[in-house]
MIKEVEX-421566 format. One record per residue (C-alpha): residue number from 1; x, y, z. Coordinates in steps of 0.05 Angstrom, whole numbers. Layout:
<sites>
<site num="NUM" u="X" v="Y" w="Z"/>
...
</sites>
This chain:
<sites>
<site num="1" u="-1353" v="-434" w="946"/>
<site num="2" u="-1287" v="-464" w="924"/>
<site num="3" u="-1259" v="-444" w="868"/>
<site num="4" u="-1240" v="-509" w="820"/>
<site num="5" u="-1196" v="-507" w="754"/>
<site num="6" u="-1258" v="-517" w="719"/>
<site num="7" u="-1287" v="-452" w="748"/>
<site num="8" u="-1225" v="-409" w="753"/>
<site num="9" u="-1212" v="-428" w="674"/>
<site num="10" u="-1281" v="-403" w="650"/>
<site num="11" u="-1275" v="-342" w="694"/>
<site num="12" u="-1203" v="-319" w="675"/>
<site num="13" u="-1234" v="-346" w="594"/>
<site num="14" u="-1298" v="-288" w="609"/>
<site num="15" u="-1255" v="-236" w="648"/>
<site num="16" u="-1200" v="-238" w="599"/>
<site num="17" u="-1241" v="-237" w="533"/>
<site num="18" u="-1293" v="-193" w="566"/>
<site num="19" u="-1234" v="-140" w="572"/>
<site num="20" u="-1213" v="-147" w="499"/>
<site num="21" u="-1283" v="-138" w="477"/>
<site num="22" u="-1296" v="-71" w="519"/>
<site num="23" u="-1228" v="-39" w="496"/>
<site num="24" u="-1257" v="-45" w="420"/>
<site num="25" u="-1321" v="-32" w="437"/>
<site num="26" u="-1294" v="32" w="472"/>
<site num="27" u="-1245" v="44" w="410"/>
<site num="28" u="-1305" v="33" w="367"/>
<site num="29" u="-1347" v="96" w="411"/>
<site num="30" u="-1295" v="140" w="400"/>
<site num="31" u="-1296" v="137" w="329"/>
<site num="32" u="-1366" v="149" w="319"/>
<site num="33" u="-1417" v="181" w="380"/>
<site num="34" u="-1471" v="137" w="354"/>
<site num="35" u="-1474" v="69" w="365"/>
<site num="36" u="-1513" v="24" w="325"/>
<site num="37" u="-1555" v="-50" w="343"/>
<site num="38" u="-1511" v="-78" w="284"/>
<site num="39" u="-1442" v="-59" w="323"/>
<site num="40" u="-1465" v="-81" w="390"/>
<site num="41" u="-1485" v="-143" w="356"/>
<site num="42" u="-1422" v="-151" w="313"/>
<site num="43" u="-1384" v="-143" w="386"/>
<site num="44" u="-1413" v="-195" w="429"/>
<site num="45" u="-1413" v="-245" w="371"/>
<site num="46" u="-1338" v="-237" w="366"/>
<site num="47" u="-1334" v="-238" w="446"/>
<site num="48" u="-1370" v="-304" w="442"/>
<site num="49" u="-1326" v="-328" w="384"/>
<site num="50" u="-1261" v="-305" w="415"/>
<site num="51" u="-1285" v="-356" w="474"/>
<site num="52" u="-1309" v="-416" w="439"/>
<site num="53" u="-1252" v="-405" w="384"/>
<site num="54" u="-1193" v="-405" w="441"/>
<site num="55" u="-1226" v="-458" w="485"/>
<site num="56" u="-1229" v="-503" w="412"/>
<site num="57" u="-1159" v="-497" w="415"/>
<site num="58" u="-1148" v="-514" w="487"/>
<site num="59" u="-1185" v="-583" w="472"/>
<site num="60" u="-1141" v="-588" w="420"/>
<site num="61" u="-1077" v="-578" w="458"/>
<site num="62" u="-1093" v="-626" w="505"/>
<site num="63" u="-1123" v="-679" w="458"/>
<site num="64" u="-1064" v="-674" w="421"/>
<site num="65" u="-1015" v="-668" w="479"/>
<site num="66" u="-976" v="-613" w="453"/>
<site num="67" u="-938" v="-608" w="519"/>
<site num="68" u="-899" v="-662" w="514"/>
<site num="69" u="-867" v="-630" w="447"/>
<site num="70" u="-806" v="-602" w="439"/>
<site num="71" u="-798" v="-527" w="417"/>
<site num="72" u="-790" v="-552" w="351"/>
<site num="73" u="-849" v="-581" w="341"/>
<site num="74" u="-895" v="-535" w="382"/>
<site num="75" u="-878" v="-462" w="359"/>
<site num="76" u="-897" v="-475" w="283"/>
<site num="77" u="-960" v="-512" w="312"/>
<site num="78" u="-982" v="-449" w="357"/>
<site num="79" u="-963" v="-398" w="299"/>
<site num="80" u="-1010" v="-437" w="247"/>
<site num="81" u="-1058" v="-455" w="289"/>
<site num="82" u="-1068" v="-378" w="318"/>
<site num="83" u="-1065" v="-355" w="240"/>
<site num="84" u="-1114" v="-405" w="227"/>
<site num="85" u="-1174" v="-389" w="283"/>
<site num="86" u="-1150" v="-313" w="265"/>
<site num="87" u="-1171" v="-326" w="191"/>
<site num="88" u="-1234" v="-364" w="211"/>
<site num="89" u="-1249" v="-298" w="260"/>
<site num="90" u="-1244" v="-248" w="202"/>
<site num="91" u="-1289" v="-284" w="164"/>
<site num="92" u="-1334" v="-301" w="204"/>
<site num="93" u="-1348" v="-233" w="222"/>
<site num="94" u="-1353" v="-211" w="150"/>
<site num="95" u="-1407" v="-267" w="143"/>
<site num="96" u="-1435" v="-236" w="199"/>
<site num="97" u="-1433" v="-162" w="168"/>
<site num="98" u="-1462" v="-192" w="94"/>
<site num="99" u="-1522" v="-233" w="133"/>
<site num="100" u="-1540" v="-157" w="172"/>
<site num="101" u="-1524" v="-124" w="107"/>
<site num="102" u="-1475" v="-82" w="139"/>
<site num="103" u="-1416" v="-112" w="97"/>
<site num="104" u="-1378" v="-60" w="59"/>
<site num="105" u="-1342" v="-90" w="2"/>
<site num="106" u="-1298" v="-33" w="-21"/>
<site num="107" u="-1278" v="-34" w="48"/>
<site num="108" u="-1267" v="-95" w="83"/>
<site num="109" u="-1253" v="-132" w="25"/>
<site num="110" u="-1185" v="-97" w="5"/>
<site num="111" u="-1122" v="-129" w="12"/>
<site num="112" u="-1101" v="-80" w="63"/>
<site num="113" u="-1158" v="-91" w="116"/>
<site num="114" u="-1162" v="-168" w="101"/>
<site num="115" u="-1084" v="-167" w="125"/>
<site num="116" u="-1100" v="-131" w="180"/>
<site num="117" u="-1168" v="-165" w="206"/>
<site num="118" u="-1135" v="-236" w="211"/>
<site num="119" u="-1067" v="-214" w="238"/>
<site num="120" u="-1106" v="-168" w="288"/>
<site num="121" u="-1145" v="-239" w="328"/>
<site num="122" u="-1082" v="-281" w="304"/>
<site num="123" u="-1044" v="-233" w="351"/>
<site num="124" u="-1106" v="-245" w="410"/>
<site num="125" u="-1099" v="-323" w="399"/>
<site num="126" u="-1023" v="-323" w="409"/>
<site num="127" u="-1022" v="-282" w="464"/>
<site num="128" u="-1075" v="-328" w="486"/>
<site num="129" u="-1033" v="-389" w="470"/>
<site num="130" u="-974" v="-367" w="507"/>
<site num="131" u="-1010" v="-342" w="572"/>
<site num="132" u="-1050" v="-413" w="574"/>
<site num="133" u="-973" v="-449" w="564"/>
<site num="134" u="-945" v="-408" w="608"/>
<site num="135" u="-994" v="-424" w="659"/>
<site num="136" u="-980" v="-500" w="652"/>
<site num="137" u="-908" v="-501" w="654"/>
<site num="138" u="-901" v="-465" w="720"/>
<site num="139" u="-962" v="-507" w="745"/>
<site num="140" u="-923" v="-570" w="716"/>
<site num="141" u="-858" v="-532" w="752"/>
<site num="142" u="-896" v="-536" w="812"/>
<site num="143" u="-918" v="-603" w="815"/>
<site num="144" u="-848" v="-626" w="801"/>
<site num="145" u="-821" v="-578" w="859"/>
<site num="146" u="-882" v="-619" w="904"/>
<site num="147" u="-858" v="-696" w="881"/>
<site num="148" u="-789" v="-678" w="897"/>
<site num="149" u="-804" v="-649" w="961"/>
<site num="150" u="-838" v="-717" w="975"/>
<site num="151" u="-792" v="-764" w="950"/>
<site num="152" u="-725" v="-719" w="987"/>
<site num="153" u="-774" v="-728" w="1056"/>
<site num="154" u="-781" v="-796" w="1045"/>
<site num="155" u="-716" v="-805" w="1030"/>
<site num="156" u="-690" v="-757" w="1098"/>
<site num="157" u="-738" v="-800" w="1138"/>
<site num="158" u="-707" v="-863" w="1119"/>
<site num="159" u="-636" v="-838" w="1137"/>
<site num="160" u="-655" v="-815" w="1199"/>
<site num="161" u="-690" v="-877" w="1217"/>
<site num="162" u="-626" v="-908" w="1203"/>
<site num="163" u="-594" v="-878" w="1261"/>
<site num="164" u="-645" v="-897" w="1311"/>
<site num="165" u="-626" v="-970" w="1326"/>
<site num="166" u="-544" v="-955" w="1308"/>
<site num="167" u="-545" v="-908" w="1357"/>
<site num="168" u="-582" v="-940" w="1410"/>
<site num="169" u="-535" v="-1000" w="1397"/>
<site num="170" u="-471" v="-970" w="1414"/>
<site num="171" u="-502" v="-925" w="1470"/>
<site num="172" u="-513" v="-994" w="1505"/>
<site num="173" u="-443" v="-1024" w="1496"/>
<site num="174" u="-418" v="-955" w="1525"/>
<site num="175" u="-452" v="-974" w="1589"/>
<site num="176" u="-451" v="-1050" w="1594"/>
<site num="177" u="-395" v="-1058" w="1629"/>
<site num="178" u="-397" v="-1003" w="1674"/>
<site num="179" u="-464" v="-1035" w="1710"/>
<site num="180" u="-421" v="-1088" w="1747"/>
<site num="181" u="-347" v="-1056" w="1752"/>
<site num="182" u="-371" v="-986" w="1775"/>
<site num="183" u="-454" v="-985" w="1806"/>
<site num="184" u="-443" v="-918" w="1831"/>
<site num="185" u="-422" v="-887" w="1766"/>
<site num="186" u="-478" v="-923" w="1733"/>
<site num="187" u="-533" v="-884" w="1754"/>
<site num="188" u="-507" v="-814" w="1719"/>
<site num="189" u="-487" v="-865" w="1660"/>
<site num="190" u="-566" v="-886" w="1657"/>
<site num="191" u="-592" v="-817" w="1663"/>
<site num="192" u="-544" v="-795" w="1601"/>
<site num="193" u="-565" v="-854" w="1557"/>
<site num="194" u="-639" v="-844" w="1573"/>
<site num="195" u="-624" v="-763" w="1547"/>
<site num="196" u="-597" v="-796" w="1491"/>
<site num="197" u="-644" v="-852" w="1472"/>
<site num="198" u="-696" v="-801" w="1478"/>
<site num="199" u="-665" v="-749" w="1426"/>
<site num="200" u="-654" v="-814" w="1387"/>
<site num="201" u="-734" v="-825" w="1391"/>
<site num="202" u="-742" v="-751" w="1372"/>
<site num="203" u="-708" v="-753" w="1310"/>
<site num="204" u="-763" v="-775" w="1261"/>
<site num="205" u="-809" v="-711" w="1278"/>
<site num="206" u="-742" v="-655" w="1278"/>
<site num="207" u="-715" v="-641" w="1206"/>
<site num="208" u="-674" v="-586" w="1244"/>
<site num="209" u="-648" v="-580" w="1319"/>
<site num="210" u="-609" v="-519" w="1349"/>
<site num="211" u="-532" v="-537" w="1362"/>
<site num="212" u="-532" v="-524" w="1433"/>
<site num="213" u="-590" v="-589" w="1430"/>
<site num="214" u="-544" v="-627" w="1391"/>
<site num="215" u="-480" v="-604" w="1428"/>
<site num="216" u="-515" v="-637" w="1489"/>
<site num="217" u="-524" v="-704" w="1462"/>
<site num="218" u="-462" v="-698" w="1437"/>
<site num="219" u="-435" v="-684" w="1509"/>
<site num="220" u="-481" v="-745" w="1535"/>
<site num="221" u="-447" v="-781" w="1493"/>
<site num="222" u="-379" v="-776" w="1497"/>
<site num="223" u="-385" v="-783" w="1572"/>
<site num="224" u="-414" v="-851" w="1566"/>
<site num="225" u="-355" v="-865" w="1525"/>
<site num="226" u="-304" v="-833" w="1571"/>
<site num="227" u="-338" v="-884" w="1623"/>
<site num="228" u="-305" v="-942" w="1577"/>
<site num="229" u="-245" v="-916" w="1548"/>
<site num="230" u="-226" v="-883" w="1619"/>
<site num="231" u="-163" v="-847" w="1605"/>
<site num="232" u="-150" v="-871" w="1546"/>
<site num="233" u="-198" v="-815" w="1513"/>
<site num="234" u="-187" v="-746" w="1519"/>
<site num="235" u="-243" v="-695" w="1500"/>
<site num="236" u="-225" v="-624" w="1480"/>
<site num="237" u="-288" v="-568" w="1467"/>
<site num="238" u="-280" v="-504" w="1436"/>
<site num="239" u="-358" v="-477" w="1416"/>
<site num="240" u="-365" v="-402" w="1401"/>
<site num="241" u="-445" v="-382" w="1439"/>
<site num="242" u="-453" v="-355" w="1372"/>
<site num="243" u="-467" v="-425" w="1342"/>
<site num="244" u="-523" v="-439" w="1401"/>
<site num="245" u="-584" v="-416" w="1364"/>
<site num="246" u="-564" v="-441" w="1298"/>
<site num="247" u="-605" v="-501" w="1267"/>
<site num="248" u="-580" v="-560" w="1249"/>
<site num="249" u="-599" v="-635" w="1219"/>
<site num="250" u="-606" v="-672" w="1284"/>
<site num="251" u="-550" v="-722" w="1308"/>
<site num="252" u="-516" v="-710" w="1245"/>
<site num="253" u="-450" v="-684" w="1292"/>
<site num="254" u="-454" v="-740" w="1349"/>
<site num="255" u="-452" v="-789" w="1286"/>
<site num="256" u="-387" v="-757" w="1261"/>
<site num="257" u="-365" v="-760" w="1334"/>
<site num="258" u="-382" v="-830" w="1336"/>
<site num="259" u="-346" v="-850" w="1277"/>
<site num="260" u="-284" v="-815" w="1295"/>
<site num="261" u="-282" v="-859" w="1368"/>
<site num="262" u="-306" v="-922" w="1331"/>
<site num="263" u="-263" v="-920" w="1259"/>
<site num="264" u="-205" v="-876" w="1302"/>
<site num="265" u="-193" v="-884" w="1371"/>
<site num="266" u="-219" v="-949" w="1380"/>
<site num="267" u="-168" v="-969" w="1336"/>
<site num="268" u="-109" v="-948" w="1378"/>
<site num="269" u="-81" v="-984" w="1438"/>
<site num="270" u="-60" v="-914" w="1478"/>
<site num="271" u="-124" v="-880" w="1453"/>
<site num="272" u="-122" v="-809" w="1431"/>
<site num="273" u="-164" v="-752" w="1428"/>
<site num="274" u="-228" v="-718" w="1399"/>
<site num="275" u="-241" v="-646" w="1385"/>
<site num="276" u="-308" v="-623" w="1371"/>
<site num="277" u="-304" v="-537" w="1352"/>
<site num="278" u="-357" v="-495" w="1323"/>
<site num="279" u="-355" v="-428" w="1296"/>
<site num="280" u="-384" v="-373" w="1251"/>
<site num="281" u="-351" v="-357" w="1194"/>
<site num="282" u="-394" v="-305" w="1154"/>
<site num="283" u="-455" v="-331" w="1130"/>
<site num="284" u="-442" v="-402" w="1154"/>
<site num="285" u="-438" v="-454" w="1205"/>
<site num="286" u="-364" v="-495" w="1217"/>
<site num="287" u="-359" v="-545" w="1252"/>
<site num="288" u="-300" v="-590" w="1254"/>
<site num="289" u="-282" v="-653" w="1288"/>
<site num="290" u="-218" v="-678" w="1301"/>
<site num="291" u="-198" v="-746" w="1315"/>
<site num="292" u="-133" v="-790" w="1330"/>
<site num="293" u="-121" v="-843" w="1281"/>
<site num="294" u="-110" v="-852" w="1202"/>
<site num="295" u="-174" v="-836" w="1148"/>
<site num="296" u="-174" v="-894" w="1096"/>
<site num="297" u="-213" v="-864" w="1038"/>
<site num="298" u="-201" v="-927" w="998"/>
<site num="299" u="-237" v="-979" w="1044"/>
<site num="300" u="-307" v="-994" w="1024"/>
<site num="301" u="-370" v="-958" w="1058"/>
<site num="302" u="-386" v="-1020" w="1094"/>
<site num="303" u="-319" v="-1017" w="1128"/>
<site num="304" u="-314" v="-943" w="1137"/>
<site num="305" u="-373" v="-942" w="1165"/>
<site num="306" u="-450" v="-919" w="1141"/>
<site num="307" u="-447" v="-858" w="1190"/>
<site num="308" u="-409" v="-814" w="1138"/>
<site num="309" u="-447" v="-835" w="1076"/>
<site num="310" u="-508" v="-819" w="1118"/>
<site num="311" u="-483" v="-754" w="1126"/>
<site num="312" u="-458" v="-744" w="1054"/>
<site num="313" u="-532" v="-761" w="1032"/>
<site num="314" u="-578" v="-723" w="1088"/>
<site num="315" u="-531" v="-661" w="1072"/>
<site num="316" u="-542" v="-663" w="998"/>
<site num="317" u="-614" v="-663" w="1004"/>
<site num="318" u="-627" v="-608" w="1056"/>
<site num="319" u="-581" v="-561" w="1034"/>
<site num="320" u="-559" v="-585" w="958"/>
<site num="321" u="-494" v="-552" w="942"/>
<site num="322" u="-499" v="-487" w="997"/>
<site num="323" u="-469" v="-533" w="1040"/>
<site num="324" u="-393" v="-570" w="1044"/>
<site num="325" u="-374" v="-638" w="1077"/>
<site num="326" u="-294" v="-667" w="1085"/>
<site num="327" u="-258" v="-709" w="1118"/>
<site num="328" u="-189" v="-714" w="1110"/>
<site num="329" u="-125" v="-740" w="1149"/>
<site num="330" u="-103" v="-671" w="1173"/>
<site num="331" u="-29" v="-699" w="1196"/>
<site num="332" u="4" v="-772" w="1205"/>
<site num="333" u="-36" v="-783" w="1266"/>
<site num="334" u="-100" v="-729" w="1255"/>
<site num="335" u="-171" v="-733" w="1222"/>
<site num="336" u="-202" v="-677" w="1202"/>
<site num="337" u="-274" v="-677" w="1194"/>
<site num="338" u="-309" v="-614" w="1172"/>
<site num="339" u="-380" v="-591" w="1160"/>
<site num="340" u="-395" v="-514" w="1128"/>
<site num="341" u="-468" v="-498" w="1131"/>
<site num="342" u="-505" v="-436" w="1117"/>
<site num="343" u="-526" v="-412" w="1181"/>
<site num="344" u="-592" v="-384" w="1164"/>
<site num="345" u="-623" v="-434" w="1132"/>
</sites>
């Protein structure tokens, strides 16, 4: 049987007043080895009290939608309303004791023991009160953990999708010419954009690849460009095997790549080089990319490129601040581009 919120309230409401009830009732043996109908009865009235009393208030709570309040407003409400149903406890049971004739006036009519009897439940209720709040804060916590987690998805797969028909784009120029100048190379050139149109396609269903994966494409890649820059690219690697097994947002380091021929290299009439290195620095993943050519931080996104506010964006919501993204003109002629991530993650 499943258990609903419905069911696992009245249990928990049962159990937990249930408990209360048997520790008095076992306080109440000790005192005296005998027992009577009038006590037993006294007990599971209060027991059934206890539950209708703190349920009263739930209704309340939740009519009155006391969890939208501030602290402010809500503590004085939970201390007078606990000091309230603890008032209406006491004497209730002393109506209770006067109907059986059990009621001892002298007694539990003193100052001393009426103190005592309504701070005694008040206690119960606001322990009650602030296990039940408790409760529906971290449930509420929860739930706004869960819509996040939705909308940062949503938002991951749209940035993602993003690079699907970018990438497939330039992929294609890289190979367009090299069909009719060069038919021999083109074959390798085919087989290198089909590895990369089809990590393209993968994309959408991997939050995470390992680096040597993404080192591949990269690799794919920047052959198919070699193929149209000819010597006016040069490509320089320096990737510890450490880094293989680490994970990775996919593409995100062929799209810095990409950007750095495109905004950098492309640029320049003699051409220049790229650098890709990776290595483990503690607990993280660097990764930097150097590129020939001049970083304009001032020019618009639009003219920069979407590649790096991409990255900016899928960065922020996988890893939130663990993680650190630059790029910089390292020297007159140098762009630095560097990613930290942590490495287990």
């Amino acid at each position: 049987m499943q258990m609903t919120k419905p069911r696992a309230y009245w249990l928990c409401q049962i159990i937990g007043w249930s408990s209360w009830g048997l520790l008095n009732f076992a306080v109440l043996l000790m005192q005296s080895n005998k027992i009577a109908f009038t006590d037993l009865f006294g007990a599971v009235f209060q027991l059934a009290f206890y539950i209708g009393s703190s349920h009263f208030l739930r209704y309340l709570i939740k009519k009155k939608q006391w969890f939208t309040f501030s602290s402010i407003r809500l503590i004085p409400r939970i201390l007078i309303s606990n000091f309230l149903l603890g008032l209406l406890n006491y004497f209730s049971l002393i109506l209770v004791s006067f109907l059986m004739g059990t009621l001892v006036v002298s007694v539990e009519l003193r100052p001393p023991h009426i103190l005592l009897g309504i701070l005694a439940p008040a206690a119960m209720y606001f322990l009650w009160s602030l296990v039940y709040f408790t409760y529906h804060y971290f449930e509420e916590y929860n739930r706004s953990l869960q819509y996040q987690a939705v909308i940062r998805d949503t938002e991951l797969n749209n940035l993602r999708a993003q690079l699907n028909p970018h990438f497939i784009f330039n992929a294609l120029n890289s190979i367009r010419a090299l069909v009719d100048e060069n038919p021999k190379k083109s074959k390798s050139a085919i087989t290198q954009l089909s590895n990369i149109l089809r990590t393209s396609l993968q994309v959408d269903k991997q939050k995470l690849v390992l680096l040597q994966d993404e080192m591949a494409t990269v690799e794919d890649y920047l052959s198919l460009e070699s193929i149209r820059y000819e010597e006016r690219l040069n490509v320089e690697w320096e990737v510890s095997k450490r880094t293989h097994k680490i994970k990775i947002p996919p593409m995100m380091i062929q799209t810095l790549v990409e950007n750095g021929i495109k905004h950098g290299i492309s640029k320049l009439k003699s051409g220049g080089t790229i650098s890709v290195m990776a290595r483990i620095e503690g607990d993280f993943l660097v990764v930097q990319i150097r590129n020939s050519g001049v970083y304009l931080d001032h020019k618009p996104i639009t003219k920069r490129g979407y590649g790096l506010d991409n990255t900016k964006k899928r960065i922020e919501l996988i890893y939130g601040e663990m993680a650190r993204f630059s790029i910089k003109n390292e020297s007159e002629n140098t762009v630095l581009t560097e990613l930290v991530l942590p490495k287990g993650y």
